[in-house]
C-alpha positions as CSV (number, residue, x, y, z in Angstrom):
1,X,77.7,-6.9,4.1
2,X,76.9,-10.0,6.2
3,X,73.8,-8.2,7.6
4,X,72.7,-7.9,3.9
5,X,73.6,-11.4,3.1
6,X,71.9,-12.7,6.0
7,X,68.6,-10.4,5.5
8,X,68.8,-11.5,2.3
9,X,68.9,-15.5,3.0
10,X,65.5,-15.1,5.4
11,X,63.9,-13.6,2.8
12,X,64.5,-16.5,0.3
13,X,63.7,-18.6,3.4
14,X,60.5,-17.0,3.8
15,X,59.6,-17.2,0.3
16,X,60.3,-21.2,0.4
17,X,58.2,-21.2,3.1
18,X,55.3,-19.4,1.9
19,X,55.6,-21.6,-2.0
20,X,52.2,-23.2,-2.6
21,X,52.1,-26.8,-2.6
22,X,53.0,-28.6,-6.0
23,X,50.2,-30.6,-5.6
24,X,46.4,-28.8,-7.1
25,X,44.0,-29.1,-4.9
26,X,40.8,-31.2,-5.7
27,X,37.2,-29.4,-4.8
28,X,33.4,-31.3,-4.4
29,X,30.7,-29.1,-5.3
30,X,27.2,-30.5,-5.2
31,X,24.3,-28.9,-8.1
32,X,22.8,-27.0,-4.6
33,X,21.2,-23.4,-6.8
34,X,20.1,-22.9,-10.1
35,X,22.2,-20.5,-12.5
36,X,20.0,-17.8,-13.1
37,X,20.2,-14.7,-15.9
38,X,18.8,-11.2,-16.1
39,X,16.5,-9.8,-19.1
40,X,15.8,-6.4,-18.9
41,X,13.6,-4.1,-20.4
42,X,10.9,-6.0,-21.7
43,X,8.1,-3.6,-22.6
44,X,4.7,-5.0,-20.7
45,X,2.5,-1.9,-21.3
46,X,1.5,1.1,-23.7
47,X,-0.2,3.7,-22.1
48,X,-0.8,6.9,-21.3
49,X,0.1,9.7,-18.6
50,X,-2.7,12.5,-17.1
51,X,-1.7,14.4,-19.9
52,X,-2.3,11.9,-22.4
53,X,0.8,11.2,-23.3
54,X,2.1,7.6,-24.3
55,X,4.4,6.0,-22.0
56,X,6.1,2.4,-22.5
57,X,6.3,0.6,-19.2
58,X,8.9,-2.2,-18.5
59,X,9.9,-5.1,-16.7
60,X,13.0,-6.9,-15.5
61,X,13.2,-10.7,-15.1
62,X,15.4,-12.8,-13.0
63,X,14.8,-16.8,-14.8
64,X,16.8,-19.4,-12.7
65,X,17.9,-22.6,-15.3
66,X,15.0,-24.9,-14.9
67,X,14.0,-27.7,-17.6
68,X,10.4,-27.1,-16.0
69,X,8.3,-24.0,-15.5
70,X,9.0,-22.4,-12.3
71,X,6.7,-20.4,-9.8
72,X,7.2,-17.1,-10.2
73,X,6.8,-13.5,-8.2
74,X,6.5,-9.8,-9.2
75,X,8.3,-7.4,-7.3
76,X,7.1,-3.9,-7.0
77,X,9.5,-1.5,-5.8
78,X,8.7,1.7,-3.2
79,X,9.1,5.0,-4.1
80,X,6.5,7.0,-1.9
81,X,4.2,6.6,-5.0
82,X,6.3,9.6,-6.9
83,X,9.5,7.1,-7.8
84,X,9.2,3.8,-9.2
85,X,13.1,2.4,-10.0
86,X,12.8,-1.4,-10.9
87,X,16.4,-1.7,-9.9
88,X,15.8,-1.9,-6.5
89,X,16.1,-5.1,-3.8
90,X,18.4,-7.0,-6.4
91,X,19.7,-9.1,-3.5
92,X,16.7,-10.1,-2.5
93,X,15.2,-10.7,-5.9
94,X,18.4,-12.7,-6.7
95,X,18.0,-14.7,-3.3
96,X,14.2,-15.5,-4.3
97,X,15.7,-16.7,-7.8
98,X,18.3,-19.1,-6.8
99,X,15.2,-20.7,-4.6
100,X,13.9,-21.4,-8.0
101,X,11.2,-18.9,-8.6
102,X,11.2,-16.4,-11.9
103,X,11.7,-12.7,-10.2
104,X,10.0,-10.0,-12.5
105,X,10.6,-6.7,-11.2
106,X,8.8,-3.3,-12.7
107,X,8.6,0.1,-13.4
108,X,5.4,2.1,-13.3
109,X,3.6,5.2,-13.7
110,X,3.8,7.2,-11.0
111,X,2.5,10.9,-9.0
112,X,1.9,13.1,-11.1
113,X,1.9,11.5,-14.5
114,X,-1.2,9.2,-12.5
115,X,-3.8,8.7,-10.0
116,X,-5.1,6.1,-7.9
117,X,-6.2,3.8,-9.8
118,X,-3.5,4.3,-12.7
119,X,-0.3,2.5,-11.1
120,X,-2.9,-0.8,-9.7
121,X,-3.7,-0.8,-13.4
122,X,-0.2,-0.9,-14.2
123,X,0.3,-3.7,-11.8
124,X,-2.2,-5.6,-13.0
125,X,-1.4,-5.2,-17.0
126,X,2.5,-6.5,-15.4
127,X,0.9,-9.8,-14.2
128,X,-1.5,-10.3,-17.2
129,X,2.1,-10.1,-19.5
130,X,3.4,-12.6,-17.3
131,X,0.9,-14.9,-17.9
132,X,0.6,-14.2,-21.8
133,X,4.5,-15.0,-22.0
134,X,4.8,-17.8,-20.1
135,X,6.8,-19.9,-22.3
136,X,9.4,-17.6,-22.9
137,X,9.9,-16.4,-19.2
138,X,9.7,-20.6,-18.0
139,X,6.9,-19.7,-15.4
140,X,4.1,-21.7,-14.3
141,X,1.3,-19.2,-15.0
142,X,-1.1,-20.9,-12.0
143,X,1.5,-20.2,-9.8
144,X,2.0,-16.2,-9.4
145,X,2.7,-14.0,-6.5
146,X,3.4,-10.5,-5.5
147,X,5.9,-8.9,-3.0
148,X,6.3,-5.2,-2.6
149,X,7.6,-2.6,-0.3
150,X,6.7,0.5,1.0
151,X,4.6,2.2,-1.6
152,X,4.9,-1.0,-3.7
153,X,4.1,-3.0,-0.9
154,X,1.3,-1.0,-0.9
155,X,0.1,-2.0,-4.6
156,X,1.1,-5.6,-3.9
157,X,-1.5,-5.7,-1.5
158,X,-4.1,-3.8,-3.3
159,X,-3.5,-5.8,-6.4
160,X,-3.8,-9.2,-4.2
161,X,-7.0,-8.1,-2.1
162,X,-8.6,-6.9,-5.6
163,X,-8.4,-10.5,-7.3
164,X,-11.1,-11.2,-9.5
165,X,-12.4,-7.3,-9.8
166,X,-12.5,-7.0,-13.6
167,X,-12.8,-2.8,-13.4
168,X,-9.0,-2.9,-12.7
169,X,-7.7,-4.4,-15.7
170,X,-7.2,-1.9,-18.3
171,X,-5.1,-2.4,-21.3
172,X,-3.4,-5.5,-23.1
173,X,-3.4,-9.0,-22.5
174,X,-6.8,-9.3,-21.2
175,X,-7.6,-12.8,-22.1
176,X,-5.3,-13.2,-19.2
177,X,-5.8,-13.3,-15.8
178,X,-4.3,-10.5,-13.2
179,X,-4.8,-12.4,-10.2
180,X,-2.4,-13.6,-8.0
181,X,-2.2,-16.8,-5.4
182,X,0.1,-15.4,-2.7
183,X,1.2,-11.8,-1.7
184,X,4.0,-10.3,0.6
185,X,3.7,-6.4,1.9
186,X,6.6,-5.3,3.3
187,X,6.1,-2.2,5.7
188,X,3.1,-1.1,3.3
189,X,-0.2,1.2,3.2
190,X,-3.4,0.0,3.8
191,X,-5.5,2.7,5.5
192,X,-4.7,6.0,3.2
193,X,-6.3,7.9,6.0
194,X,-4.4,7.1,9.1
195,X,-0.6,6.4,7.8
196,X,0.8,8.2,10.5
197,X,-1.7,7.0,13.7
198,X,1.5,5.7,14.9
199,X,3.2,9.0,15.6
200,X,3.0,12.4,17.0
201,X,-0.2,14.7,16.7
202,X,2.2,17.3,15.2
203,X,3.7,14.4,12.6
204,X,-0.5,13.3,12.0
205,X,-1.0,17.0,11.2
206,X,1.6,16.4,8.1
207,X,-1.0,13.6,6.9
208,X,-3.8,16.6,6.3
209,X,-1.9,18.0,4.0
210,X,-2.5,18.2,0.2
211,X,1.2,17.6,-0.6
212,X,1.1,14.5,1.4
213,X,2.3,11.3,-1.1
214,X,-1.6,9.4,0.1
215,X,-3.3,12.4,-0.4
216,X,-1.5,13.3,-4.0
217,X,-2.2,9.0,-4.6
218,X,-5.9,9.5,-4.6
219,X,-7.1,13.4,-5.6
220,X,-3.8,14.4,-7.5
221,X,-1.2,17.4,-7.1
222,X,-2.6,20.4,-5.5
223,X,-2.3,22.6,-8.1
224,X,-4.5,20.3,-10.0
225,X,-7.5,20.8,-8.2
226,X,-6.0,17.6,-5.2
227,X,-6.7,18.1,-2.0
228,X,-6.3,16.4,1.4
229,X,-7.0,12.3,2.2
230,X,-9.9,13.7,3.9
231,X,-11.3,15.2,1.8
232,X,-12.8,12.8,0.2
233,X,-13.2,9.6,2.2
234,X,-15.2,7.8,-0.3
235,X,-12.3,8.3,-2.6
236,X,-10.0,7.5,-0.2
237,X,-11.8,4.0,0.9
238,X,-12.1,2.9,-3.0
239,X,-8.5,2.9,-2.7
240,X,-7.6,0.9,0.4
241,X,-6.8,-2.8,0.1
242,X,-8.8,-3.5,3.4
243,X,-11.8,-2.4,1.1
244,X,-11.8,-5.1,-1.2
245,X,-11.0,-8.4,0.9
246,X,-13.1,-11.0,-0.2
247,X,-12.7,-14.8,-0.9
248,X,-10.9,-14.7,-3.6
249,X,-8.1,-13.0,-1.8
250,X,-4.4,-15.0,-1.7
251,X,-2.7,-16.1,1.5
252,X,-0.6,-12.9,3.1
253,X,2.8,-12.3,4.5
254,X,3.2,-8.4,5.9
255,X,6.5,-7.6,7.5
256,X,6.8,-3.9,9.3
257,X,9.6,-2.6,11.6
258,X,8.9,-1.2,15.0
259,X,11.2,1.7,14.3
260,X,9.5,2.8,11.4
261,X,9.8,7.0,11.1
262,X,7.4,6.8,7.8
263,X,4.7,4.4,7.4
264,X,2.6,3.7,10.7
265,X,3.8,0.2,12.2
266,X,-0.1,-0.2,12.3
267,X,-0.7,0.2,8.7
268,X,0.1,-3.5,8.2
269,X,-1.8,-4.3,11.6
270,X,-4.7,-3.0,10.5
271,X,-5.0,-5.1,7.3
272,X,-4.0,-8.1,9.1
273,X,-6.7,-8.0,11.6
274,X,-9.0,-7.3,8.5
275,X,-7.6,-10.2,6.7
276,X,-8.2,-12.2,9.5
277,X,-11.5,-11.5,10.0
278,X,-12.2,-12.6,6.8
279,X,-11.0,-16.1,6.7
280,X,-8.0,-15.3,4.7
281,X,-4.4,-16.8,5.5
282,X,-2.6,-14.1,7.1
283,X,1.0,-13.7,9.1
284,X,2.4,-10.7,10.4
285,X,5.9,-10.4,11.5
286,X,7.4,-6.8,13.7
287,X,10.7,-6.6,13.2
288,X,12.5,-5.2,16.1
289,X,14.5,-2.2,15.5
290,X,14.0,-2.3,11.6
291,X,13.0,1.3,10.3
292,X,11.8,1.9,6.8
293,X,13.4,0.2,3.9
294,X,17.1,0.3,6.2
295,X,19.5,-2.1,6.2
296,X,17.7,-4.9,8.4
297,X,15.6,-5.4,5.4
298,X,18.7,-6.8,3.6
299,X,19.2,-9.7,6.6
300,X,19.4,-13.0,5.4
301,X,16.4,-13.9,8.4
302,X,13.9,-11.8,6.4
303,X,14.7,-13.6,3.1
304,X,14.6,-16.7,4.6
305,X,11.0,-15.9,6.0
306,X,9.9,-15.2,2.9
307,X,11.1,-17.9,0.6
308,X,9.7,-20.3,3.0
309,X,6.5,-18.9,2.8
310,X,6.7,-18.5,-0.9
311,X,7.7,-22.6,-1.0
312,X,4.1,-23.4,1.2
313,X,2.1,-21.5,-0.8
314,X,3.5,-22.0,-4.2
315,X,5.6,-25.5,-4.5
């Protein structure tokens, strides 16, 4: 019984012990980020599929509380150019939001529903609708970039390098403009024709193939007529961003792991140098031991890199 009583008297003790203060607590925060709220599913274009179909196309947007329009940027997700989930990167998007930029992020049509040029068309028609709702979305309609990855790094680029080509803009909103003042590629295509240079000749072999995502991009499925990247490399040019550099091409930011098993660590190389070469504003960033789309992409240092070079090009 006294062991009882005595076990039970630390208890209590403990408990005592343990009490929070009477006293609350006072906390200081500073106004440091904006709040910021999703809208989803806005509809940004009608159109239609290889089949003729209709199919409605729509857009996420990230708006951070602002009493003034904001910069904004349009995220286009990766998919190897068969998947296109706008519900991708939220971190990141949400980390570009609180720096005070409207985040728009989008679905789009995608292999075999469309062919090259069909999803740049879709990028384009997303950053016309941008434009044309300005006002409700609190963006600064001078002030528009794009950031993809992978496939939709890809497109990012392409839709950047093609500024000012008219032949791409299919669709609604076309008293708008689709071009854009600043674009990110993160581990993206820009030579359809050598996306695996980087690897083995076994793993290059792959990249002949019909079936290959490029190769399906520009001539379609196989069993609708398709047919290898090389097989047409007229075809396959028309639809390289490093084709359509000119001066009216935005200020770059490409970003590409060392480690990457997919997309040749070149691929962004390659339209750096051609950037370059053109006068146009370009850095390029290897990531060390980054592979494609893994978790290093979701580092705070990659973020940071990019808002800062989001702020010099568009605050």
């Amino acid at each position: 019984m006294k062991k009882i009583l005595l076990l039970s008297a630390l208890i209590m003790g403990s408990s005592v012990a343990l009490a929070a203060p009477s006293d609350s607590i006072e906390m200081q925060v500073e106004m440091s980020v904006p709040p910021i709220r999703l809208n989803a599913d806005f509809v940004y274009a009608e159109t239609y599929n290889n089949m003729g179909r209709p199919i409605k196309l729509s857009m996420d947007v990230i708006q951070p509380f602002s009493p003034e329009p904001l910069p904004a940027v349009l995220f286009v997700t990766g998919g190897g150019f068969m998947d296109a989930p706008k519900t991708k990167f939220i971190g990141q998007r949400v980390d570009m939001a609180r720096a005070g930029y409207v985040v728009a992020s989008i679905d789009y049509r995608v292999v075999p529903m469309v062919t090259f040029p069909g999803m740049l068309e879709d990028i384009k028609s997303a950053v016309r609708y941008m434009r044309a709702n300005a006002k409700k979305f609190g963006i600064d309609p001078d002030r528009i970039a794009i950031m993809g990855e992978s496939a939709g790094g890809y497109l990012a680029a392409i839709a950047a390098t093609t500024n000012g080509m008219k032949e791409f803009d299919k669709g609604a909103n076309l008293d708008q403009s689709s071009d854009v003042q600043a674009a990110i590629d993160l581990y993206g295509l820009s030579d359809l024709t050598r996306v695996g240079a980087d690897y083995s000749a076994e793993r290059q072999k792959t990249h002949e193939s019909p079936a290959i995502p490029e190769a399906m991009l520009v001539n379609g499925i196989p069993f609708q007529a398709g047919g290898s990247i090389l097989s047409d490399l007229d075809k396959a040019a028309y639809a390289n961003p490093i084709t359509h550099i000119s001066k009216n091409t935005p200020p770059f930011l490409l970003m590409h792991g060392d480690a990457d098993p997919i997309v040749s660590p070149s691929q962004t190389k390659i339209l750096h140098d051609a950037l370059v070469d053109k006068g146009i504003d370009s850095t390029r960033y290897v990531i060390k031991g980054a592979d494609h789309a893994g978790f290093l992409w979701y580092q705070p240092e990659i973020m940071d890199t990019i808002i800062e070079f989001l702020d010099e090009n568009l605050k």
